[in-house]
DRENMAR-186993 format. One line per 4 residues: number of its first residue (from 0); for each residue z, y, x of C-alpha. Coordinates in Angstrom, 1 decimal, always signed. Example, Ala and Ser with C-alpha at 12.3 -4.5 7.8 and 13.67 -1.06 7.14 Angstrom:
<recs>
0	+7.8/-4.5/+12.3 ~ +7.1/-1.1/+13.7
</recs>
This chain:
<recs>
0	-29.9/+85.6/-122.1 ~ -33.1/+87.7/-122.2 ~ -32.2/+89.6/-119.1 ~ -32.2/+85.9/-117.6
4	-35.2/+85.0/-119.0 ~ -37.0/+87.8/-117.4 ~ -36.0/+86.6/-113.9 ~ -36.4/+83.3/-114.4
8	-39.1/+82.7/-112.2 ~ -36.8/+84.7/-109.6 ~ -33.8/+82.3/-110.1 ~ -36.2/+79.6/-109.8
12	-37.8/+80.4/-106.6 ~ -33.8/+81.4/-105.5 ~ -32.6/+77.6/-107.0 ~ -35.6/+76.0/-105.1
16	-35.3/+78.1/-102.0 ~ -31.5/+76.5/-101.7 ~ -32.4/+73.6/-102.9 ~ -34.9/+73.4/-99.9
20	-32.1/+74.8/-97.6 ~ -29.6/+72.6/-98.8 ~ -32.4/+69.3/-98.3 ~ -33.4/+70.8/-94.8
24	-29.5/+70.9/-93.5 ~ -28.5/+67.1/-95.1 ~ -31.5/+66.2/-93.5 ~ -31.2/+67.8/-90.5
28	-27.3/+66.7/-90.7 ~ -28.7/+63.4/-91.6 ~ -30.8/+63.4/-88.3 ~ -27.8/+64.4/-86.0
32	-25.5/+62.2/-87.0 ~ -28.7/+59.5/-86.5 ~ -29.6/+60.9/-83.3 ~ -25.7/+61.0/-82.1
36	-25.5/+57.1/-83.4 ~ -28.3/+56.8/-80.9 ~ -26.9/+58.3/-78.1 ~ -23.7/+56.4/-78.8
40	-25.4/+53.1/-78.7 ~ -27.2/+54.4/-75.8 ~ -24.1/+55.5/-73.6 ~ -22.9/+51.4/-74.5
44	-26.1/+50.2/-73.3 ~ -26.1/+52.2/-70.1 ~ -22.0/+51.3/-69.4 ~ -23.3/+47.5/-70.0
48	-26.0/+47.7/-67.6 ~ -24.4/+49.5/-64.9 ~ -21.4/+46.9/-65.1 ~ -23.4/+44.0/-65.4
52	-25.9/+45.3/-62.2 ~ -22.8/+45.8/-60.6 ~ -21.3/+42.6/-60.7 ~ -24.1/+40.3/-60.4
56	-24.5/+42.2/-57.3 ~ -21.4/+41.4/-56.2 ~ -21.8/+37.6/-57.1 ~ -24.8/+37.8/-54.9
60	-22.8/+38.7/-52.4 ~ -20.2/+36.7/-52.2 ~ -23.4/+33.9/-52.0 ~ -25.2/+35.7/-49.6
64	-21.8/+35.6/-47.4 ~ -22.0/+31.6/-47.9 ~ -25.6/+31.1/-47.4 ~ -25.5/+33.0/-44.0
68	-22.1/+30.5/-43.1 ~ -24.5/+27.8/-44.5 ~ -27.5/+28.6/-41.6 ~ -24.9/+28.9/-39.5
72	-23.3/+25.6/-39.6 ~ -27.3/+24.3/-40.0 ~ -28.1/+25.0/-36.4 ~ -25.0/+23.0/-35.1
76	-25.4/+19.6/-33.9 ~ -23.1/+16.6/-35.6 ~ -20.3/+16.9/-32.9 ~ -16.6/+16.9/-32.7
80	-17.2/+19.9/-30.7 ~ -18.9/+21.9/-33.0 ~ -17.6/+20.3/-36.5 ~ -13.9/+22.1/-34.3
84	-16.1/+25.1/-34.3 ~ -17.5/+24.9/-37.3 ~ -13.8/+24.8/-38.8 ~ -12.3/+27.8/-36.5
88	-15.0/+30.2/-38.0 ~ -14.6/+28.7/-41.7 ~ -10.7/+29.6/-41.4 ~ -11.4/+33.1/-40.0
92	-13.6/+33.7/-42.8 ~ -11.0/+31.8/-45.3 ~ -8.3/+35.0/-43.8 ~ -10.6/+37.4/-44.1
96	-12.5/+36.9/-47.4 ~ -8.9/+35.8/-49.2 ~ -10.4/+32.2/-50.2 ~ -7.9/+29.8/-50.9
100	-10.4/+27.2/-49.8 ~ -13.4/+27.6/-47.0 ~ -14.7/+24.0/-46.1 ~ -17.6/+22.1/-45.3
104	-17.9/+19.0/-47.5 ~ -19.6/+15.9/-45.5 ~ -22.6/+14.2/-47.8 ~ -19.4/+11.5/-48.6
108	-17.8/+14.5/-50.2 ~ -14.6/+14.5/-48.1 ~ -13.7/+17.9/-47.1 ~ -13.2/+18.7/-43.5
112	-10.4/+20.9/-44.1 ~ -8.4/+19.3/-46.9 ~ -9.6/+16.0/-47.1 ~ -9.9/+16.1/-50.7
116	-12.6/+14.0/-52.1 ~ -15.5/+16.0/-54.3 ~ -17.8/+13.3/-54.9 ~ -17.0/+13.6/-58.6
120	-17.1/+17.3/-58.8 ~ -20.2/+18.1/-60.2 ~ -20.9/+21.6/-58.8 ~ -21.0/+19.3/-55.5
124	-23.4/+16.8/-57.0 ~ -25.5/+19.8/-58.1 ~ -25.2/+22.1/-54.5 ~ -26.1/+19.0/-52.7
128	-29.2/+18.6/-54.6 ~ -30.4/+22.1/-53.4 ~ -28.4/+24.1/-56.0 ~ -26.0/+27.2/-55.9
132	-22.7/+26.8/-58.0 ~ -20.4/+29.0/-59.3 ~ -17.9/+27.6/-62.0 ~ -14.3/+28.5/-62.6
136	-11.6/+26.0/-61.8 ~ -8.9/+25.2/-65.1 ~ -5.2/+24.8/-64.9 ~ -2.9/+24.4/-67.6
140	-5.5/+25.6/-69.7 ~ -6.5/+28.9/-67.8 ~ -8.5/+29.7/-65.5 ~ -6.9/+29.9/-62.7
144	-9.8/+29.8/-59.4 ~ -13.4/+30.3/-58.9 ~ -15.5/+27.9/-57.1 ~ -18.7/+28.8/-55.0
148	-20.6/+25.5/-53.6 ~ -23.5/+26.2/-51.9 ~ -26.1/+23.6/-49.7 ~ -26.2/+22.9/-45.9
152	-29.7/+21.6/-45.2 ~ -30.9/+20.0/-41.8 ~ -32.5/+22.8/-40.0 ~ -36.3/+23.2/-40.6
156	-36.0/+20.4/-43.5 ~ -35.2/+20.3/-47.2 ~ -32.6/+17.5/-47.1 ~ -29.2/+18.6/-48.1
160	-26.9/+17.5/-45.0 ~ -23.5/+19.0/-46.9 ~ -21.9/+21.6/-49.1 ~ -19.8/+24.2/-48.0
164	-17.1/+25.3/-51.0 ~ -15.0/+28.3/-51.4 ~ -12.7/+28.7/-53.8 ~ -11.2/+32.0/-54.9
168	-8.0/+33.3/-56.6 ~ -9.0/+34.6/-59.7 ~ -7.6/+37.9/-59.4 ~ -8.7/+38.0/-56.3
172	-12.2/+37.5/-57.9 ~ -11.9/+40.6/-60.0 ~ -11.2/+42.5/-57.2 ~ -14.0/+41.2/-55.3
176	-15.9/+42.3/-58.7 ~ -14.8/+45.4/-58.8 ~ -13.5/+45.0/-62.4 ~ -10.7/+47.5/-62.2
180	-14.2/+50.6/-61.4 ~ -15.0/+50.2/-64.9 ~ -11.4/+50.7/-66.5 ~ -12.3/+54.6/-67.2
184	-14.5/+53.3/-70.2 ~ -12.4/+50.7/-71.4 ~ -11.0/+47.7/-71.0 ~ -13.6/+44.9/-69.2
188	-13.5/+41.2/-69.1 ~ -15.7/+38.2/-67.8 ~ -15.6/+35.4/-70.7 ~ -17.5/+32.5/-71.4
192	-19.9/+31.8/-73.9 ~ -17.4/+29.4/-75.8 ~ -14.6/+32.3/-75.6 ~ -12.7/+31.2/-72.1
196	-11.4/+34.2/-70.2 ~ -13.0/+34.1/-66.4 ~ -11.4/+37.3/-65.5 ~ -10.2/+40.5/-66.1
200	-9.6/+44.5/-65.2 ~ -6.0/+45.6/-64.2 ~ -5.8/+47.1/-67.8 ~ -5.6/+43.5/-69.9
204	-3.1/+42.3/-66.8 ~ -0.9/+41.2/-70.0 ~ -4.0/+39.2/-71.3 ~ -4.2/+35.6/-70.6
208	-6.2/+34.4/-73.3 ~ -8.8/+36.5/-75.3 ~ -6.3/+35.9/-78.5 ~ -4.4/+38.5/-76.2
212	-7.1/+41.2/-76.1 ~ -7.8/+42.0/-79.8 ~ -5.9/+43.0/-82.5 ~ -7.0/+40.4/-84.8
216	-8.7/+36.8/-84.6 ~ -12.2/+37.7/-86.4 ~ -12.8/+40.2/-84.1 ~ -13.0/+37.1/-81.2
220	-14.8/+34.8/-83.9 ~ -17.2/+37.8/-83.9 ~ -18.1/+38.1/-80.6 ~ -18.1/+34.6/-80.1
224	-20.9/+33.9/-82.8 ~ -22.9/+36.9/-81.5 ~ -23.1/+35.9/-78.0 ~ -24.4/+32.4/-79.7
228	-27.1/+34.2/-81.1 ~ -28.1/+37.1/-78.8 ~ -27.7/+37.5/-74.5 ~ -26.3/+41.1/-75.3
232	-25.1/+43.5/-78.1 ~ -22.6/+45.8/-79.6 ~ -19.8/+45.4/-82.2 ~ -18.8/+48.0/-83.8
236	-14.5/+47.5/-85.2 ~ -11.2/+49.8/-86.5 ~ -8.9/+49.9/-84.9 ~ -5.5/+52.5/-85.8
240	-7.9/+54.5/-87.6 ~ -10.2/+55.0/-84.1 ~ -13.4/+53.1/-83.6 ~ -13.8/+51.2/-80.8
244	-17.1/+49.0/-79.5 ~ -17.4/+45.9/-78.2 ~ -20.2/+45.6/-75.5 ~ -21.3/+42.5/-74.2
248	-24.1/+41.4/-71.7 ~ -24.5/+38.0/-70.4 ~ -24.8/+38.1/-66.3 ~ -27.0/+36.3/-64.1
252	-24.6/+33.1/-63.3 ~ -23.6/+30.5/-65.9 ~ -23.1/+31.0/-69.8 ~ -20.8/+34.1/-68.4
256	-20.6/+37.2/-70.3 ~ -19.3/+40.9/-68.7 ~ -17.6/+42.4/-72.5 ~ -16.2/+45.9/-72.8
260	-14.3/+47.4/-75.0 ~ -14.9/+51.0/-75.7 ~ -12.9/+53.8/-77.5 ~ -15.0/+56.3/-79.8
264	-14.1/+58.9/-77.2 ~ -16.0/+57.9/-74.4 ~ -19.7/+57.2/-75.6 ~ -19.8/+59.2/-78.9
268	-20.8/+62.9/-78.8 ~ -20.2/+65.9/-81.0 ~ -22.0/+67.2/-83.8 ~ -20.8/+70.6/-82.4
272	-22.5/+70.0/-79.4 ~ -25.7/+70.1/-80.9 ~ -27.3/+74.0/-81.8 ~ -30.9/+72.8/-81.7
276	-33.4/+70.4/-81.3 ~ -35.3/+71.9/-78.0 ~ -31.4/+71.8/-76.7 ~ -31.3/+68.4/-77.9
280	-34.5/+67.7/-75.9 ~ -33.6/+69.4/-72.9 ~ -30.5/+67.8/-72.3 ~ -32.3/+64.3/-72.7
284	-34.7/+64.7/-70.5 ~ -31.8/+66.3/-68.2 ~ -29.7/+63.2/-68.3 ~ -32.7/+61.2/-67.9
288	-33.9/+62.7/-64.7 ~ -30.5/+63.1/-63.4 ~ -30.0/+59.0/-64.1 ~ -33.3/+58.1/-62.4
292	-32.4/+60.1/-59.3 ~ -29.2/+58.5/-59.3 ~ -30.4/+55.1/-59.8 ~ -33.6/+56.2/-57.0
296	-30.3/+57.0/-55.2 ~ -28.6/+54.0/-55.6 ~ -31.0/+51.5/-54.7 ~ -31.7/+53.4/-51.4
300	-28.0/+53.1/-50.3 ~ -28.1/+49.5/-52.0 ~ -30.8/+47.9/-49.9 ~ -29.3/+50.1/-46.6
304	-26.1/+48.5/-47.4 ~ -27.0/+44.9/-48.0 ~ -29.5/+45.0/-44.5 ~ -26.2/+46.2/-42.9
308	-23.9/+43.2/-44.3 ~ -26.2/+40.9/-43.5 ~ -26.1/+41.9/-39.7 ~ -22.3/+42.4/-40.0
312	-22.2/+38.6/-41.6 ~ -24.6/+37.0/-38.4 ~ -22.5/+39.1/-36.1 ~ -19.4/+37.9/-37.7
316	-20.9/+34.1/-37.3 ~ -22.3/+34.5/-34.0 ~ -18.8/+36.2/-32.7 ~ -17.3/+33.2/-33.5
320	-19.7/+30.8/-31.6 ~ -19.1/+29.2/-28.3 ~ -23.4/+29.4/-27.3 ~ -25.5/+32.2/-26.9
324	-27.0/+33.0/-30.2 ~ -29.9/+35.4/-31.0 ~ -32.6/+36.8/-32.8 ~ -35.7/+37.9/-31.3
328	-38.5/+40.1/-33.4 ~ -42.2/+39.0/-32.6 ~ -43.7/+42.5/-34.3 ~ -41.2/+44.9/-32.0
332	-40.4/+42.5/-29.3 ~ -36.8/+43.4/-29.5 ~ -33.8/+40.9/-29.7 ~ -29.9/+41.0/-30.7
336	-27.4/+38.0/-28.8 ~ -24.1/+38.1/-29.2 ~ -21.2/+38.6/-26.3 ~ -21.5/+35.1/-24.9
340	-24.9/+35.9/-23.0 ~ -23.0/+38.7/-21.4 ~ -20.1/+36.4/-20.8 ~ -21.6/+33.6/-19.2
344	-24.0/+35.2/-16.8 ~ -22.7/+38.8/-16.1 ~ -25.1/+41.0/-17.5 ~ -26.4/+42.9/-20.9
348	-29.6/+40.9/-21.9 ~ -32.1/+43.4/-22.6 ~ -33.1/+44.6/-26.3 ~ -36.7/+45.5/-25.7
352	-39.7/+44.9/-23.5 ~ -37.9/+41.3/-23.9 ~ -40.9/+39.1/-23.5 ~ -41.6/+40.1/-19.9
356	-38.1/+41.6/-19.3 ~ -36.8/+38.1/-20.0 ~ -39.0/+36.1/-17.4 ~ -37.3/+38.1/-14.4
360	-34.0/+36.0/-15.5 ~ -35.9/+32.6/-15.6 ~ -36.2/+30.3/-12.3 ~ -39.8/+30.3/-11.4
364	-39.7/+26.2/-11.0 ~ -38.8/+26.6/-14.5 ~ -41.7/+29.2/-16.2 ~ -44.0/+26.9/-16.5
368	-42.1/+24.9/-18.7 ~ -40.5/+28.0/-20.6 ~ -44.0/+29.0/-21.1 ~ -45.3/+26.1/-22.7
372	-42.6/+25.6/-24.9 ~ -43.0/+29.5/-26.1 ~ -46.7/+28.8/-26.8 ~ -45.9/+25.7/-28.5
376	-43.8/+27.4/-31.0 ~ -46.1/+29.9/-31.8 ~ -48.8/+27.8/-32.4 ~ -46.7/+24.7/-34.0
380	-44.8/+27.1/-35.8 ~ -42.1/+24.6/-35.2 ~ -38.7/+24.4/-33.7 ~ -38.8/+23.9/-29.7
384	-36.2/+22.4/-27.6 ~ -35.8/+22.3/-23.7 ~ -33.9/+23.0/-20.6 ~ -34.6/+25.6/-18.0
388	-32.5/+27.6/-15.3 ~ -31.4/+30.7/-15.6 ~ -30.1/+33.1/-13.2 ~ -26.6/+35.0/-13.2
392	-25.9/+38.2/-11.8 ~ -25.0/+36.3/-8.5 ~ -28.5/+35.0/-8.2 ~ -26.9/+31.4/-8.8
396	-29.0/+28.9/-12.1 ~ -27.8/+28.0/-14.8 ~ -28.7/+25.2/-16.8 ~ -29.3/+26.0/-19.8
400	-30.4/+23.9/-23.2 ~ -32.4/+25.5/-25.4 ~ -33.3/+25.6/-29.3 ~ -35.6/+28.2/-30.5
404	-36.3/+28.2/-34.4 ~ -39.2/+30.0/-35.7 ~ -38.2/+32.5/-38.9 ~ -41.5/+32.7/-41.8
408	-43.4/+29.8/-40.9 ~ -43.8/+28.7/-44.3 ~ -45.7/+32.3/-44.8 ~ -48.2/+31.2/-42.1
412	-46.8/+34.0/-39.7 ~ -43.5/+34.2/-37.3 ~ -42.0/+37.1/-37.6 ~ -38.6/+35.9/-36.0
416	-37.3/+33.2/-33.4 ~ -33.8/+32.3/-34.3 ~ -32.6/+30.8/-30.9 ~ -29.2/+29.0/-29.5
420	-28.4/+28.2/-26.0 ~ -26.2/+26.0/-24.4 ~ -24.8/+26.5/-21.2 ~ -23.4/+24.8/-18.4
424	-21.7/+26.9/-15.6 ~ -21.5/+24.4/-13.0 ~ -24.4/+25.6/-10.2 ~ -27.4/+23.6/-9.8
</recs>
C-alpha cells in the first residue's frame, strides 16, 4: 500500500492520461459515427435530387414535345384539309411516342380522333384556360394511364382555340421516365400525396398498390403523414435485421412524390474507411469537386441536347407538312425550310446571305409588294400575309401565299420570322 502511495501522483497522471485517451477516442468515435450519419443522409439527399432532376426533366419533355405539336397545329387554318393533316401527323407521333391517345380536342371538347367528349374532364377545362395538365387516369382502382393536355392558342393571340391530349400507358410512362436508371439504389416509385401509386421501376413489377411495397402498413401511414407535413425527407426503418431508408421528394407536377427505398449498403460508409480527419476532408472536398464537374458537365450536354430535340421535334412537324415551312434568323440572316421548298420548285433554298439571296427567286412585278410586306413586319412586329410569284428552276411563277410570323415581339425585338407558304403549281 505504501509503495502505491508513493506513486500515486504517477497512477494518477497514468488514470487521467487514459481517462483523456479513452474521452478523446468515444469522442472521436462519437464524431465518426456522426460524421458517417451525415454522409449517409447526404448520399439520400443527393440520390433524391438526381432522380427527382431527372424526371421532371423528363416531364418537361414530354411537354415540350406537345407544346411544339401545339404551335404546329396553331399556324394551320380551320380546314378539312389541314384538320386531315393535322391528324396524319398526330398519328405518326401517336406510333412513334407509344401514346395510346394523340388528338386535338375542338373548344366543344369532341376529339378529332376518337370522338369522345371531354367537356367534363377537368384537365380539359383547365388546358383550355391556358393551363398544362398532367394527371393520371383510374381504372378499377389503379392507375392505369397518364394524361398530358396542353393549349392550342390562335396564333399571335392568347385565346385558347383547343387542347391537344395524350394519353400514355403507364408503364410506358416509367420507361419514358427512366424509372428502371435508378434501380441500382433501390427500389423507386412515383406516388401521390394521398398514397396512390403513379408508377413504378421494373424492381416492384409485382407491386400494384403501395400495401405491396412494404413490409408492414405503418411504414405507408408514415410516409403518408410526412409527405403531409414536409415536400421531402427521409425515413429511417428495419427491415430482416438491415436498415433500409425511405427517400421522398415531391416533383415539379401535381401533389406527386418520386420515393426511394434504400438498403444500408448503398449510402452508408465504413467506420474503417476513415484513418483521419485531413483524409476525411480530402475526400469531401474530392467528391465535391468531382460532383460539380459532373453536374458543370451535365448541364452542358443537357442544354446541347434539349436545343437538338427541339430542332428534331420542328423537323419532325415540318416533315409532315404539306407547305413550305421555315425559320428564318434576323441576327445571322440564316434560315432552315423543310423538303417541300425543294420539292415544289426544284432547288435547295439557300441557308445564308438569305435576305438578298432570296430576292433573285422573287418575280420583280412582285418585289415591291414582298418588300413592303417585310418592312411592315419589322416595324408592326406583326404577323404579315400576301401573295407573290416565285420562280422554279424552269424559270416558270409560282403563286405563292404567304404567312410570316414574327418570333420575340413581345420582348420589343424580332429575333425570328416563323413563315408558311402555300403553293399552287399551276403556271401563271
Amino acid at each position: 500500500m505504501r509503495r502505491l502511495r508513493e506513486h500515486y501522483i504517477t497512477i494518477i497522471l497514468i488514470v487521467m492520461v487514459i481517462a483523456v485517451n479513452l474521452g478523446a477516442f468515444a469522442s472521436y468515435i462519437t464524431n465518426i459515427k456522426y460524421n458517417l450519419s451525415v454522409q449517409t443522409d447526404s448520399h439520400v439527399d443527393d440520390i433524391m435530387d438526381e432522380a427527382v432532376e431527372c424526371i421532371n426533366l423528363k416531364l418537361e419533355e414530354q411537354i415540350n414535345i406537345l407544346d411544339s405539336f401545339a404551335l404546329f397545329v396553331s399556324t394551320l387554318s380551320s380546314s378539312e384539309e389541314n384538320s386531315e393533316t393535322i391528324k396524319e401527323v398526330l398519328k405518326a407521333q401517336q406510333e412513334n411516342l407509344n401514346y395510346k391517345v394523340l388528338e386535338e380536342v375542338s373548344s366543344n371538347g369532341i376529339g378529332s380522333v376518337t370522338g369522345e367528349n371531354y367537356s367534363e374532364k377537368k384537365y380539359y377545362q383547365k388546358a383550355m384556360s391556358g393551363e398544362e395538365v398532367l394527371v393520371e387516369k383510374t381504372e378499377n382502382d389503379r392507375v392505369a394511364s397518364v394524361i398530358f393536355a396542353v393549349p392550342v392558342y390562335e396564333i399571335d393571340t392568347d385565346n385558347v382555340k383547343s387542347v391537344l391530349v395524350a394519353e400514355m400507358d403507364v408503364a410506358v410512362f416509367s420507361e419514358t421516365i427512366e424509372l428502371s436508371s435508378f434501380n441500382q439504389n433501390g427500389k423507386v416509385f412515383v406516388i401521390k400525396k394521398d398514397g396512390t401509386l403513379i408508377s413504378k421501376s421494373k424492381g416492384l413489377s409485382e407491386a400494384n398498390t403501395i400495401n405491396d411495397i412494404f413490409p408492414e402498413k405503418k411504414y405507408e401511414d408514415l410516409l403518408i403523414s410526412s409527405m403531409r407535413s414536409r415536400n421531402s425527407g427521409i425515413i429511417t426503418y428495419e427491415n430482416d435485421d438491415t436498415t433500409r431508408y425511405i427517400g421522398y421528394s415531391k416533383l415539379s407536377f401535381n401533389k406527386w412524390y418520386v420515393v426511394c427505398i434504400i438498403s444500408s449498403s448503398a449510402v452508408e460508409a465504413s467506420a474503417d474507411d476513415v484513418e483521419t480527419d485531413t483524409v476525411i476532408l480530402g475526400i469531401e472536398i474530392g467528391i465535391i469537386f468531382i460532383v460539380l464537374v459532373v453536374y458543370l458537365i451535365y448541364n452542358i450536354v443537357s442544354i446541347n441536347n434539349k436545343g437538338r430535340m427541339n430542332l428534331e421535334r420542328y423537323y419532325i412537324a415540318s416533315k409532315y407538312s404539306d407547305n413550305i415551312l421555315f425559320d428564318y434568323s434576323m441576327a445571322k440572316d440564316t434560315m432552315y425550310s423543310n423538303e417541300r421548298w425543294e420539292e415544289i420548285f426544284g432547288y435547295t433554298l439557300p441557308r445564308a446571305n438569305v435576305k438578298e439571296e432570296v430576292k433573285k427567286h422573287i418575280l420583280s412585278e412582285d418585289m415591291e409588294i414582298y418588300e413592303e410586306n417585310i418592312q411592315r413586319l419589322v416595324k408592326d412586329k406583326e404577323k404579315q400575309e400576301f401573295q407573290i410569284r416565285v420562280m422554279d428552276k424552269d424559270e416558270k411563277s409560282i403563286l405563292c401565299k404567304v404567312k410570316l410570323f414574327p418570333i420575340g415581339a413581345k420582348k420589343g425585338r424580332i429575333t425570328k420570322i416563323i413563315g408558311c407558304i402555300e403553293c399552287r403549281k399551276e403556271e401563271l
